[in-house]
N, C-alpha and C positions, 0 to 999 in steps of 0.2 A: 504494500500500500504506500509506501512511502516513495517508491519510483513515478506513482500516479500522482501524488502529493508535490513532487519537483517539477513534473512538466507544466505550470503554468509559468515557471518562474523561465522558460529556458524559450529562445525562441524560433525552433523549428517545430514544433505542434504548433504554436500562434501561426507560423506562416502555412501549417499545412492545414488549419482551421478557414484560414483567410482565400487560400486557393479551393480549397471544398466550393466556398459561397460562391466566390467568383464564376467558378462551373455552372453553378446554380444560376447566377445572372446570367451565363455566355450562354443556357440552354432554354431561358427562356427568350433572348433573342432567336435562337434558330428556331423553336417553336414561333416566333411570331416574324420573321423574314423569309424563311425555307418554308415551312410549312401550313403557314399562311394563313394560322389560327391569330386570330384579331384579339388583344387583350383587352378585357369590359375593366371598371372601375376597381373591381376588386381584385383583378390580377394586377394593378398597377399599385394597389396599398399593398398588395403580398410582395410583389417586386421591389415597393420601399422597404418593407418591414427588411428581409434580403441584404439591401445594403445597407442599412444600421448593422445588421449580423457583419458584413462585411467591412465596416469602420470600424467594429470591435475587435475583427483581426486586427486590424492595420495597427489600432492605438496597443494593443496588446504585444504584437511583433514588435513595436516600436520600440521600446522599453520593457520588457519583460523583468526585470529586476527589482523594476518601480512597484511598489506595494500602492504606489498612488493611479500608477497609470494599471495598472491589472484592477482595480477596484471600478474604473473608470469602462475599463473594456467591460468587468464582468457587468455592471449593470445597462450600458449600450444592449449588449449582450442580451439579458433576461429581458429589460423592455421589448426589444426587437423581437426576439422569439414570444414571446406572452403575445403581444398587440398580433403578432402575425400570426400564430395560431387562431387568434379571437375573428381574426379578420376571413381567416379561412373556413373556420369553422358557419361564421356567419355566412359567407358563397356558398357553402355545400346548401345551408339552411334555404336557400334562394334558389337553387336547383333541386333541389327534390318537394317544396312545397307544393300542395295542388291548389291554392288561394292561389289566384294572380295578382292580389291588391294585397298581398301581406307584407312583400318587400318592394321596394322600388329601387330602378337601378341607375343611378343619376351617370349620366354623361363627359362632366368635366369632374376633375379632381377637386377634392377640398384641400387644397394646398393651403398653407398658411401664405396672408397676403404679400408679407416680405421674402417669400421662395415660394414663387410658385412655379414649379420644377416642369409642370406640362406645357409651360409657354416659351420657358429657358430651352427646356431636350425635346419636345415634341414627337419624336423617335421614341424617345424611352419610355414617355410617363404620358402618351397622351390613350384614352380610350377611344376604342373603336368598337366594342364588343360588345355582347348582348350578357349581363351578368345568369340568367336562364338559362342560358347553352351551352350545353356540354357536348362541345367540337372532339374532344379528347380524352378514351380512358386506357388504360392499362393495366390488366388484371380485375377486372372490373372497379377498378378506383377512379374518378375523374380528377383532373388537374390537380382542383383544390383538396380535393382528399388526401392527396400525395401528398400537399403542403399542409397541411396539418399535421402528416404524420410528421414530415421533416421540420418541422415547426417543435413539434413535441419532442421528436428526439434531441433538436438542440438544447432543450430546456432541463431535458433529466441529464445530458450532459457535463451541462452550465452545476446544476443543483449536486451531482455526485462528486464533480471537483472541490465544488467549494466545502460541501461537506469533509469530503476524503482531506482537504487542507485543514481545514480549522478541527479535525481529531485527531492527523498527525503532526500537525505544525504548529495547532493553536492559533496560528496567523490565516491570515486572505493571502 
């Protein structure tokens, strides 16, 4: 346990954390360039949740040493996974309901006024897609399902490090 307890402090798991998500962002672009499945509002808050995951690599790899900068990733971290699960979890709820007036599936981003990242990247963050449509499943999961799971796994992750830290190190 104590070899699990050092890998936040070291920073080749931070980079190999940070290139995971990165995957994860470079394959929902081919999902939505190659394959030509259109992202609705809620692939694009799961796409940001994503890279929060993935600025908690960055700030992580950065300084791994830093008990200030790893407190900083791990909570980037948990937000990102928690909101992005929540967010997933609510798109599944939007695809499998049979109300058509229970969810509504707004069109632009609710970006905050001072970033508002769909008019900056338009590419990245802009919606085109019907939040109802499930274009894509695999193993009978659809998109969002898959990102709940990966959502969740980053969170007992996140939770089993800090745990396995703070009972063998006492420390974050």
């Amino acid at each position: 346990m104590n070899w699990l307890a050092q890998l936040p402090t070291q920073r080749t798991p931070w980079l190999l954390f940070t290139a995971i998500v990165f995957l994860l962002e470079v394959t929902a672009l081919f999902f939505q360039y190659k394959m030509g499945l259109a992202p609705c509002i809620m692939c694009i808050y799961q796409r940001t949740a994503v890279l929060g995951l993935l600025g908690a690599g960055v700030i992580g790899s950065a300084k791994p040493q830093s008990k200030i900068a790893r407190v900083i990733a791990y909570l980037v971290w948990g937000i990102s996974s928690g909101w992005g699960y929540l967010i997933a979890r609510e798109h599944i709820d939007m695809q499998t309901t049979t109300d058509p007036f229970a969810f509504s599936c707004e069109f632009e981003p609710n970006f905050p006024s001072f970033m508002p990242l769909h008019e900056w990247i338009p590419s990245f963050f802009q919606a085109t897609g019907d939040c109802a449509n499930i274009d894509w499943q695999f193993v009978g999961l659809s998109m969002p399902a898959w990102m709940e799971i990966i959502f969740a796994l980053f969170s007992v992750v996140l939770a089993l490090l800090i745990i396995n830290r703070l009972i063998t190190k006492k420390s974050i």
